[in-house]
C-alpha positions as CSV (number, residue, x, y, z in Angstrom):
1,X,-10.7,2.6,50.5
2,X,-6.9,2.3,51.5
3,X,-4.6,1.7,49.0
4,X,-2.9,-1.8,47.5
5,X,0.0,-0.7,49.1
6,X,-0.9,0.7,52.3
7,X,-3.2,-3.3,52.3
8,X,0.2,-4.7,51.6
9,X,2.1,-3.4,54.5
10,X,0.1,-3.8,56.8
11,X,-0.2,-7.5,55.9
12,X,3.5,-8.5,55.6
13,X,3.4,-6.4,59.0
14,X,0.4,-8.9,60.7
15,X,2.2,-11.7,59.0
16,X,5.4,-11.1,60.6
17,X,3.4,-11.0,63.9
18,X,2.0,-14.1,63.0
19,X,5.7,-15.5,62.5
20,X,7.0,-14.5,65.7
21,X,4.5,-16.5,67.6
22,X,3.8,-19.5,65.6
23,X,6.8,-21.8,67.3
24,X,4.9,-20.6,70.7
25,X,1.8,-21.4,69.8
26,X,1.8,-24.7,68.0
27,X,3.8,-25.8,70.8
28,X,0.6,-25.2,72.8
29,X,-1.2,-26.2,70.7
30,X,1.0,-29.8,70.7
31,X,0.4,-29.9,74.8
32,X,-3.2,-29.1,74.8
33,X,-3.8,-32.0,72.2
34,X,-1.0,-34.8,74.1
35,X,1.8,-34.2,71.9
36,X,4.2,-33.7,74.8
37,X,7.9,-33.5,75.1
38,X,9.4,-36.8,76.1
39,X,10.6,-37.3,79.6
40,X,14.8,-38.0,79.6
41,X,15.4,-41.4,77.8
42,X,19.3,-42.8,78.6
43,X,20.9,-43.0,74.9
44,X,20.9,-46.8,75.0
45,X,17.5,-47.6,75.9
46,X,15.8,-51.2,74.8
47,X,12.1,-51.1,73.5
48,X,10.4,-52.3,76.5
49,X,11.9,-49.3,78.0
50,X,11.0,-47.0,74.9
51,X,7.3,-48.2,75.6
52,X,6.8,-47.1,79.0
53,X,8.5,-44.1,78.2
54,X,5.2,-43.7,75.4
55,X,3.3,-44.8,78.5
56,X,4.2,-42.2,80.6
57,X,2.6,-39.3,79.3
58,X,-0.2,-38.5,81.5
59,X,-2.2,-35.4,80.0
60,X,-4.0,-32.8,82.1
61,X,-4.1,-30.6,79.3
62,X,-7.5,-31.2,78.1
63,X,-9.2,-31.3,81.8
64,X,-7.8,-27.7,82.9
65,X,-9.2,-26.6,80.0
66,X,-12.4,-28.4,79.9
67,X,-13.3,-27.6,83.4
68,X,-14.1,-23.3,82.8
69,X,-15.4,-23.9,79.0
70,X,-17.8,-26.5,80.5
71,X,-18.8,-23.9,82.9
72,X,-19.2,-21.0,79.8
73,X,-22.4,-20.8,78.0
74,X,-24.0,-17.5,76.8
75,X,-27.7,-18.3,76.4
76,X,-29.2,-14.9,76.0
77,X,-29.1,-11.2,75.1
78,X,-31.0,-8.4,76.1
79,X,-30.7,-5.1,76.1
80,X,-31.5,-2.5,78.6
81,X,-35.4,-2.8,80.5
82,X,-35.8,-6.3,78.1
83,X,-37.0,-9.3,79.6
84,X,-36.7,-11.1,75.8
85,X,-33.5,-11.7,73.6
86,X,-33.3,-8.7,71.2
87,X,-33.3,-9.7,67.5
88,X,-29.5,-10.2,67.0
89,X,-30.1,-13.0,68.5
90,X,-32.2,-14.6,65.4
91,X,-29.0,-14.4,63.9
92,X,-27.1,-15.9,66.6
93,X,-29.0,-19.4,66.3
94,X,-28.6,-19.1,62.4
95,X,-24.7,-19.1,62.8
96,X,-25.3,-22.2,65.2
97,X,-23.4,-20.6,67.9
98,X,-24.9,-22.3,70.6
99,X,-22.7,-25.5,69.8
100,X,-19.7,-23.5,68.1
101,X,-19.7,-20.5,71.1
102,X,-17.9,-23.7,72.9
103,X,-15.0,-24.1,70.1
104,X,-14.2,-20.4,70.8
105,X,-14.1,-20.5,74.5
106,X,-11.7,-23.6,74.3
107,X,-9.5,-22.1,71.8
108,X,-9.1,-18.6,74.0
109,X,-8.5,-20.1,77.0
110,X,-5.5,-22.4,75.7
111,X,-3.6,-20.2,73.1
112,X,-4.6,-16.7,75.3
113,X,-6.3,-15.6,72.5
114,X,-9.4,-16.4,69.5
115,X,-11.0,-14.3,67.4
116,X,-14.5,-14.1,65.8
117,X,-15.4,-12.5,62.6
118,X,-18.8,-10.9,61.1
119,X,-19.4,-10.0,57.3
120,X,-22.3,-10.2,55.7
121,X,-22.7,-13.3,53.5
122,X,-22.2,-13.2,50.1
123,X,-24.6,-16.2,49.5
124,X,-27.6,-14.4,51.8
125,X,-27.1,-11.1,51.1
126,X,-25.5,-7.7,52.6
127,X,-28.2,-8.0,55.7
128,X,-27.2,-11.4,56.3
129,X,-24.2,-11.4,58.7
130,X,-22.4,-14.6,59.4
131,X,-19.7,-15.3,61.9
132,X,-16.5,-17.0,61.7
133,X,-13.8,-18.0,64.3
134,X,-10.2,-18.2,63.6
135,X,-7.6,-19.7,66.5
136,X,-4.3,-17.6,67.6
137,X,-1.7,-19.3,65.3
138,X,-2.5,-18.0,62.1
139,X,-4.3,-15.1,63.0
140,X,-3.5,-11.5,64.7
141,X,-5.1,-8.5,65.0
142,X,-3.6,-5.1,64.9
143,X,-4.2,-2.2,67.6
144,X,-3.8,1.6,68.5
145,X,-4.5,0.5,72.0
146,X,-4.8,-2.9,73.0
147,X,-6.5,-2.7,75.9
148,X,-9.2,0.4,75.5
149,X,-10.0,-0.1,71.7
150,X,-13.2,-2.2,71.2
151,X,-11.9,-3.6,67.4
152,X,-8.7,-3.4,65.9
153,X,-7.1,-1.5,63.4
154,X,-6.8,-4.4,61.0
155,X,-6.5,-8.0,61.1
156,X,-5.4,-10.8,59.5
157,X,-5.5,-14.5,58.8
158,X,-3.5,-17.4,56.6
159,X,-4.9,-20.5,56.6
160,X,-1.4,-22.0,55.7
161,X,0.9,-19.9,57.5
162,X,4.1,-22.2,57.8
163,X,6.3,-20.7,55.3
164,X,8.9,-23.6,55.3
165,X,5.9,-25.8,53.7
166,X,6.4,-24.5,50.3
167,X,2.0,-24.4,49.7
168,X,0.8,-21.5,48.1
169,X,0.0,-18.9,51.0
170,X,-3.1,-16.7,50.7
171,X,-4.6,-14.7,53.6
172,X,-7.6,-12.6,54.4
173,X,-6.9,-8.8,55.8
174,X,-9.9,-7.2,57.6
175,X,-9.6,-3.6,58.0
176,X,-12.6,-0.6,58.7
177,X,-13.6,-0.6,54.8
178,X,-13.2,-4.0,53.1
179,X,-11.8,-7.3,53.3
180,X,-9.4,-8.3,51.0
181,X,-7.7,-11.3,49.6
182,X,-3.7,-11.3,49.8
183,X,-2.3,-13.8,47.5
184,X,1.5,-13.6,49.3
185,X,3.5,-15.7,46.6
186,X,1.9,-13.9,44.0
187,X,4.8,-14.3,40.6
188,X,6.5,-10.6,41.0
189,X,5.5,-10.5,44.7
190,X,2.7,-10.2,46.7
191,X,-0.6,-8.4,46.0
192,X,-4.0,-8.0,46.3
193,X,-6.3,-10.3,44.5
194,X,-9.6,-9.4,45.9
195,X,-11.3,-6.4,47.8
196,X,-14.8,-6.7,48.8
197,X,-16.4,-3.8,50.5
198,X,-18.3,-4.7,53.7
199,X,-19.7,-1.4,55.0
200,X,-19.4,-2.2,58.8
201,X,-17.1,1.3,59.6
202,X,-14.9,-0.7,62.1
203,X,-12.8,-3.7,61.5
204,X,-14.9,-6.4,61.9
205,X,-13.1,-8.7,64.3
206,X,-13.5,-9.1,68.0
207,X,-11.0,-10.6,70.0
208,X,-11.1,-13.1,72.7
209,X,-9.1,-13.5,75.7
210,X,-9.7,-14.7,79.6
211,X,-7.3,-12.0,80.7
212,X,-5.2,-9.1,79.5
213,X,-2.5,-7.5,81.2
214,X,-2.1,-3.1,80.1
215,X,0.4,-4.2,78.0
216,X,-1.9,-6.2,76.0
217,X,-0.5,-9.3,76.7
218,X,-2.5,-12.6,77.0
219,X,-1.7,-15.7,78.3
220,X,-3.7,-19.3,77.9
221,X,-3.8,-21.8,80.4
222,X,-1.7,-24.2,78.8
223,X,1.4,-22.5,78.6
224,X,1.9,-22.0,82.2
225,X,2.0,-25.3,82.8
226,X,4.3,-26.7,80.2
227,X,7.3,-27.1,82.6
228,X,4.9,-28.6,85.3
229,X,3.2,-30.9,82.9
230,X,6.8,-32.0,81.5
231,X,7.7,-33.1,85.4
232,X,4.8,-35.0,86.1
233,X,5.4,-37.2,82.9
234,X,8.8,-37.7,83.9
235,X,7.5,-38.7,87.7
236,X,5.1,-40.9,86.0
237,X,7.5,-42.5,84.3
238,X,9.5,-43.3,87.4
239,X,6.8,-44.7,88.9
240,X,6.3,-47.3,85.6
241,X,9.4,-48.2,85.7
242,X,9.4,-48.9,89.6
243,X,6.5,-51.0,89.2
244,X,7.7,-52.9,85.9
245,X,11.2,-53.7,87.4
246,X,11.1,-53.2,91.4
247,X,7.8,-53.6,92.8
248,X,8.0,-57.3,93.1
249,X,11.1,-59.0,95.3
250,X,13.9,-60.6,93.2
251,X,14.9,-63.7,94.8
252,X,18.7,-64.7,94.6
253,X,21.0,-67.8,94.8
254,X,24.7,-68.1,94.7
255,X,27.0,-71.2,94.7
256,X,24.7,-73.3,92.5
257,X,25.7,-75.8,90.4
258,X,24.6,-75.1,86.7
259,X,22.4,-77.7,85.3
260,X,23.7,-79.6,82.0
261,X,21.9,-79.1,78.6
262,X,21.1,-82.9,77.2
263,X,19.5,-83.8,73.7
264,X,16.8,-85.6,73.1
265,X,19.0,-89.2,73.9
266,X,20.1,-87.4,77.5
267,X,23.9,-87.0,76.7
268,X,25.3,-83.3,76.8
269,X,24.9,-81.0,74.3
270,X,28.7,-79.2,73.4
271,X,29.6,-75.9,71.5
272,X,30.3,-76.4,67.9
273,X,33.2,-74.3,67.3
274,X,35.3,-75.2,70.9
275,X,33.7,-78.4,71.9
276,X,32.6,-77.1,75.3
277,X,29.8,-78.9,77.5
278,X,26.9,-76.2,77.4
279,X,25.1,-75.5,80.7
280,X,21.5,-73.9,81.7
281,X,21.0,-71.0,83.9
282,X,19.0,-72.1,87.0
283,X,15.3,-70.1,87.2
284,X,14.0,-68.7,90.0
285,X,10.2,-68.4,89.8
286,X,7.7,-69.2,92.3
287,X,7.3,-73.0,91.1
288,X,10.8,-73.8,91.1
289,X,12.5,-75.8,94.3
290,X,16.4,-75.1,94.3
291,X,18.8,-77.4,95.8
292,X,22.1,-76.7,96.1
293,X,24.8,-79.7,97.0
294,X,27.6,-77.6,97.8
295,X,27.5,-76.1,101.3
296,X,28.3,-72.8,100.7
297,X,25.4,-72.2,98.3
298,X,23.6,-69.4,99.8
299,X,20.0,-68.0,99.0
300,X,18.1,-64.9,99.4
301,X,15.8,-62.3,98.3
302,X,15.6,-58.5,97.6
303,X,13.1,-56.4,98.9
304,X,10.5,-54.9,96.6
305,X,11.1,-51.3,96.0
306,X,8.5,-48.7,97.3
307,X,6.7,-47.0,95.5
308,X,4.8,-44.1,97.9
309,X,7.1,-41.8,97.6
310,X,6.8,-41.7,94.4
311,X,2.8,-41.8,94.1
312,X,3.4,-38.9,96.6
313,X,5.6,-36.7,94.5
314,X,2.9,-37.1,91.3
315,X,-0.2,-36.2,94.2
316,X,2.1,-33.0,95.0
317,X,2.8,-32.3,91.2
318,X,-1.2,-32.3,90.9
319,X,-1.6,-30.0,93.3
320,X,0.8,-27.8,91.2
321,X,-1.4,-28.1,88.6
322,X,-4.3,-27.2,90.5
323,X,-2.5,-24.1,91.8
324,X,-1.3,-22.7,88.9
325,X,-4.7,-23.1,86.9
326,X,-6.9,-22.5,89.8
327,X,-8.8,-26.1,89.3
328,X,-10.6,-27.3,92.2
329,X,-8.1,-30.4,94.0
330,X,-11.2,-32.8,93.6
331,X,-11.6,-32.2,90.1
332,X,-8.1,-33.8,89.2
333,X,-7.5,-35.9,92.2
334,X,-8.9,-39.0,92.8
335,X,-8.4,-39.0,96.8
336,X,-10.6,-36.1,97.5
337,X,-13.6,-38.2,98.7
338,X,-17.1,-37.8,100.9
339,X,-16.2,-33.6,101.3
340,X,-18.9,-31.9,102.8
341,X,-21.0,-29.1,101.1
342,X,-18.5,-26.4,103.3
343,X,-15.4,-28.4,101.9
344,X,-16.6,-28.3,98.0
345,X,-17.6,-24.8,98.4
346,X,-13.8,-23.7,100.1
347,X,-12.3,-25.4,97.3
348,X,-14.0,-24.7,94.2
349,X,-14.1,-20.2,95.5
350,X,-11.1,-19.4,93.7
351,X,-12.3,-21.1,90.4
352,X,-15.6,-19.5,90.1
353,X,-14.0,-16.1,91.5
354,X,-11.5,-17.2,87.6
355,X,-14.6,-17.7,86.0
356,X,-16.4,-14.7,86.9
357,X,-13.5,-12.7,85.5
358,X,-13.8,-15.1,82.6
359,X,-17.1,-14.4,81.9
360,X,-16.9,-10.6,82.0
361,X,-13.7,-10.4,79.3
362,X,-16.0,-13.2,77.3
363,X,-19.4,-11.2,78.1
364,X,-17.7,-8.0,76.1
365,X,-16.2,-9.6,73.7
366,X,-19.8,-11.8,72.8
367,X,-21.4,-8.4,73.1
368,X,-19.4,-6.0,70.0
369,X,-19.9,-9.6,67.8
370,X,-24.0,-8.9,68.7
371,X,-23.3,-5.6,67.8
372,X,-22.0,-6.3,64.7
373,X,-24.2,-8.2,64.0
374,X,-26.9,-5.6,64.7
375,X,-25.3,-3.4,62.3
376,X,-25.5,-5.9,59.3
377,X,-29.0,-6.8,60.3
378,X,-30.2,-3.7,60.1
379,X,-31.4,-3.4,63.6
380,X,-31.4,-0.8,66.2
381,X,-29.2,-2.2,68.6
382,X,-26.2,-1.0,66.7
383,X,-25.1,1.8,69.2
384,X,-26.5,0.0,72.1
385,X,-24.0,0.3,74.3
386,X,-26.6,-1.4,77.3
387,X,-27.3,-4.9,75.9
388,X,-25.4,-7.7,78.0
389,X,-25.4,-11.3,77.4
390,X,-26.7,-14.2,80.1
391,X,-24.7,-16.7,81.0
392,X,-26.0,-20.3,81.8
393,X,-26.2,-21.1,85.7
394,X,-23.6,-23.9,85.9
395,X,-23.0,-23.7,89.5
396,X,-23.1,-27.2,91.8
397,X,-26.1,-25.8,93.6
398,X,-28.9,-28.8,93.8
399,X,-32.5,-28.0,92.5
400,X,-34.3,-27.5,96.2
401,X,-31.9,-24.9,97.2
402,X,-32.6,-23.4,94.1
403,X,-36.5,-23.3,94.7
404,X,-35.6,-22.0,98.1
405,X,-33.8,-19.3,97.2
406,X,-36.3,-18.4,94.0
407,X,-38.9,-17.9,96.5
408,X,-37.2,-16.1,98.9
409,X,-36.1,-13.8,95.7
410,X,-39.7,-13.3,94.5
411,X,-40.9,-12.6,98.4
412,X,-38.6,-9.5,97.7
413,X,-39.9,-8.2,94.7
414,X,-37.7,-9.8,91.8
415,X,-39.4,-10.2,88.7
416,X,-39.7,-13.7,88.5
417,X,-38.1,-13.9,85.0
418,X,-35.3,-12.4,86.5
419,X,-35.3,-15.2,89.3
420,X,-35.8,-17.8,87.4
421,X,-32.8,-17.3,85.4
422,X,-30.8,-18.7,88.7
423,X,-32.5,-21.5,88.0
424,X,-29.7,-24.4,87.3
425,X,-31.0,-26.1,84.4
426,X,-33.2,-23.7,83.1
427,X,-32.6,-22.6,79.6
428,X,-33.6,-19.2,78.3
429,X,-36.5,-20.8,76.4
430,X,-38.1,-22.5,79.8
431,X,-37.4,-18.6,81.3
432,X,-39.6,-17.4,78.6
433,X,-42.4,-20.5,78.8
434,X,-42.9,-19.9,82.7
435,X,-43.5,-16.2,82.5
436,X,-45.9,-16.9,79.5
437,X,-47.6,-19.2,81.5
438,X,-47.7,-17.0,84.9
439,X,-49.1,-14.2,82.9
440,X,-51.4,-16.5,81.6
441,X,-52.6,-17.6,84.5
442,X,-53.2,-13.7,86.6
443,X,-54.5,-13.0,83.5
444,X,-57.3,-15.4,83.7
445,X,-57.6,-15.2,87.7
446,X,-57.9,-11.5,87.0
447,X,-60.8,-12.2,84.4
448,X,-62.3,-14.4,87.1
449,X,-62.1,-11.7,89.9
450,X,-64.2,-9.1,87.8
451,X,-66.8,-11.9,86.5
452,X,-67.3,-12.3,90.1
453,X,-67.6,-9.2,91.7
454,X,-69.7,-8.2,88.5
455,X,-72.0,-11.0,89.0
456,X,-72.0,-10.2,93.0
457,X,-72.9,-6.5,92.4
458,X,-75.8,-7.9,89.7
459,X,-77.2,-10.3,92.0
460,X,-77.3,-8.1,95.2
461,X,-78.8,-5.0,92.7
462,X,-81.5,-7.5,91.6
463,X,-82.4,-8.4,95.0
464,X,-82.8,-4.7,96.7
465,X,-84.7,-3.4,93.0
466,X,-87.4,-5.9,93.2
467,X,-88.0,-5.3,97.4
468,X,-88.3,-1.5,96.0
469,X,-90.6,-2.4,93.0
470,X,-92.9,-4.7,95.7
471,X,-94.0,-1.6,97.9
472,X,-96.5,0.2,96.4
473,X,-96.2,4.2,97.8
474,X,-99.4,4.7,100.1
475,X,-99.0,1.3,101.6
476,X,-99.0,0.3,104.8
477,X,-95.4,-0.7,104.7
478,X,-94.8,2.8,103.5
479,X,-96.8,4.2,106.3
C-alpha cells in the first residue's frame, strides 16, 4: 500500500490538473446547458432592447449532442463463441446501467471526456461491484501512456472543486491498491482520512472519450463550436431586432400643423412654469386620416426592411454547425423537406461513419468496466480479452427491409441469432425469445420426423410379417 505521502502528492498533483481545466470546462458545460455568452449590447441600451437580446439565444447545444447519444446503446455482452450475455452482465442491470449508460455517453461527448468507476460495495459485500460515473470537471485521471494504457495510474475526484468557494473540499483518489479519502483543508494541511483496500490490482477507473489524439488529447463536441454558436446568437439577434423595428413600413408626414391639447371645457391646456399653449404630436397608425392645410405638407412612407438576407446568413451559420459536428443538414434545418431514401442516406454517411468510431472508443471503454466487474464478481471473464459489447441497431432502416435482408442473411448460413440482432427494434431479450422459440419448434418437428418414420417402418414390418406367417411351408403358394 503506497504511502500517506506518496497518496498526497499525487493528489495535489490530480488536483492541480483538475484546476487548470476547470474555467474550460464549466464553460462548456454553461453552453451545453444554454448559459451562453451574450451577443454585443450598445452601452446605452433600453429594456425592450435588453429583452430581445435574452431572446436571441438560440441553443444547438443540446441537439448536437443528443443526436449520437440517441444513437448509443450497449444492449449486450458476450464473449468469444457466446450467443448469451456472460454473467457480468447480471451486474450490469443491478447498477441500472441501461438508463444511466445514457448520462455517460452525454457527458463524454460534451466535456471530451467521463469516467466510470467499479469498487465493490461496502453495503453488499467485497463480490458485489457497483459502478459510478463522474463528469470531466472535477475529475482526472493520471497516465504512463495515455493512449496504450487500458486504466490509469491513479485518479481522482472532488465533489467541490472550486477553491474560491471557501466549502470544505474532500476528494476520493483511486490508485491499483486502495481508495482513499483526502480531506484537502484538513487543520495543519492536507491528509488522508480514509484508506479502504479494494483488491482490483489496477486502478479502477475507465475513461471515456469519442476520440483521442497520440497526445492524449480529447475534445467534446461542444467546444468547437463555441465561436460558431456565439455568431448565430448574434445573427439571431439581428434578425429580432429587424423584425421588431423594420419589418413593417414607417409612414411619414412633414409640414403638419400640431393639434392643440384642450381640457375637459375645450380651451387650451398651457405649461405651468412658462405659460406656453401645449400641443399633441399627430399619430400615424392605420385608422388615422391626416389632413394637412398648409400646401407644402408632404407625406410618405419607408419601405420595410428585408429580412432574407439575414434568415440566409443564420441557414449558412447552420450549416456551420452541421459541418463542424458532422450532424445530418435535415436534422437541424427545417427546409430539408420530401428527400428521397438516396438523399437521407448521402447526408446522414458522415455521421454514422462518426458514430462507428464512437462506438468502438465507447465499446472498449464499456468492455474494461465489464471486466472489472468480472473481477469483483468472481467470474471467469476477468482476463477475457475476447468479450465485446452489442450495440442497439438505431439506424433509419424501415422494418420490411430489415426482414429482407434477415432472410437473405439466413439463406447464407448466419446463425439466425446473429441475424436477428440487425433487427431495428429488437432488444437483446426478443434476440434470446426467437431463438428459444426456433429451437423449440426443430426440436419438436424433429420429434415428429422420427415418430413418423418409426411408425412407417412399424406399419410396413407388420404388414410383410403377417403375409410371411400366412404361408404355411409345403403349400401350394410355396410350391
Amino acid at each position: 500500500m503506497a504511502e500517506a505521502s506518496v497518496v498526497m502528492k499525487r493528489a495535489q498533483h490530480a488536483d492541480a490538473l483538475i484546476s487548470r481545466d476547470f474555467e474550460r470546462l464549466n464553460l462548456v458545460d454553461r453552453y451545453a446547458r444554454g448559459y451562453h455568452r451574450a451577443p454585443y449590447v450598445p452601452r446605452k441600451s433600453n429594456p425592450e432592447f435588453k429583452d430581445l437580446v435574452k431572446r436571441s439565444i438560440t441553443n444547438v447545444m443540446p441537439l448536437v449532442i443528443d443526436t449520437p447519444a440517441n444513437a448509443l446503446r450497449v444492449e449486450g455482452y458476450r464473449r468469444s463463441g457466446q450467443e448469451k450475455n456472460a454473467p457480468e452482465w447480471e451486474w450490469w442491470q443491478k447498477n441500472r446501467l441501461d438508463d444511466r449508460q445514457a448520462a455517460v455517453h452525454r457527458a463524454a461527448l460534451a466535456d471530451g471526456i467521463a469516467y466510470v468507476v467499479v469498487t465493490p460495495d461496502p453495503r453488499r459485500g467485497k463480490r458485489a461491484p457497483v459502478v459510478r460515473a463522474f463528469p470531466a470537471i472535477n475529475t482526472v485521471a493520471v497516465y504512463q501512456d495515455p493512449t496504450a494504457d487500458e486504466f490509469p495510474l491513479y485518479a481522482l475526484h472532488v465533489p467541490k472543486h472550486d477553491q474560491d468557494s471557501g466549502e470544505h473540499r474532500i476528494g476520493v483518489l483511486w490508485d491499483d491498491v486502495a481508495e482513499y479519502t483526502v480531506d484537502f483543508d484538513a487543520p495543519g494541511g492536507s491528509k488522508v482520512v480514509k484508506t479502504v483496500p479494494h483488491g482490483l490490482g489496477v486502478c479502477p477507473v475507465v475513461q471515456f472519450t469519442p476520440g483521442r489524439d497520440l497526445h492524449g488529447r480529447a475534445l467534446g463536441v461542444v467546444e468547437p463550436l463555441i465561436v460558431v454558436q456565439d455568431k448565430l446568437n448574434q445573427q439571431v439577434l439581428s434578425l429580432l431586432l429587424a423584425e421588431h423595428w423594420g419589418a413593417h413600413a414607417i409612414r411619414f408626414g412633414t409640414g403638419l400643423a400640431p393639434t392643440e391639447r384642450l381640457d375637459e371645457f375645450g380651451d387650451p391646456i398651457t405649461d405651468e412654469k412658462t405659460g406656453e399653449i401645449l400641443y399633441d404630436v399627430p399619430t400615424l397608425d392605420p385608422s388615422t386620416l391626416l389632413m394637412a392645410p398648409n400646401a407644402d405638407a408632404k407625406f410618405g412612407q419607408l419601405p420595410a426592411m428585408p429580412t432574407a438576407d439575414l434568415r440566409a446568413d443564420i441557414d449558412q451559420t447552420m450549416q456551420s454547425v452541421c459541418a463542424i459536428s458532422q450532424t445530418p443538414p435535415h436534422y437541424l434545418m427545417a427546409d430539408m423537406v420530401n428527400l428521397s431514401a438516396d438523399a437521407l442516406v448521402a447526408a446522414e454517411s458522415a455521421f454514422q461513419r462518426r458514430l462507428t468510431a464512437i462506438q468502438d472508443s465507447f465499446g472498449e471503454a464499456w468492455e474494461s468496466v465489464l471486466r472489472l466487474i468480472a473481477r469483483i464478481a468472481g467470474s471467469a471473464g476477468t482476463d477475457d480479452e475476447s468479450g465485446q459489447v452489442t450495440w442497439a441497431d438505431k439506424g433509419n432502416r424501415s422494418l420490411a427491409q430489415a426482414a429482407d435482408a434477415l432472410t437473405k442473411l439466413m439463406q447464407q448460413g448466419v446463425p439466425l441469432a446473429v441475424a436477428l440482432r440487425k433487427v431495428p427494434g429488437f432488444s437483446q431479450a426478443d434476440v434470446d425469445e426467437s431463438v428459444k422459440a426456433a429451437e423449440e419448434a426443430a426440436r419438436k418437428a424433429e420429434t415428429a420426423e422420427r415418430r413418423a418414420m418409426s411408425d412407417g417402418v412399424g406399419s410396413a414390418g407388420g404388414r410383410d410379417g403377417g403375409s410371411e406367417r400366412g404361408v404355411r411351408p409345403g403349400s401350394s403358394q410355396d410350391r
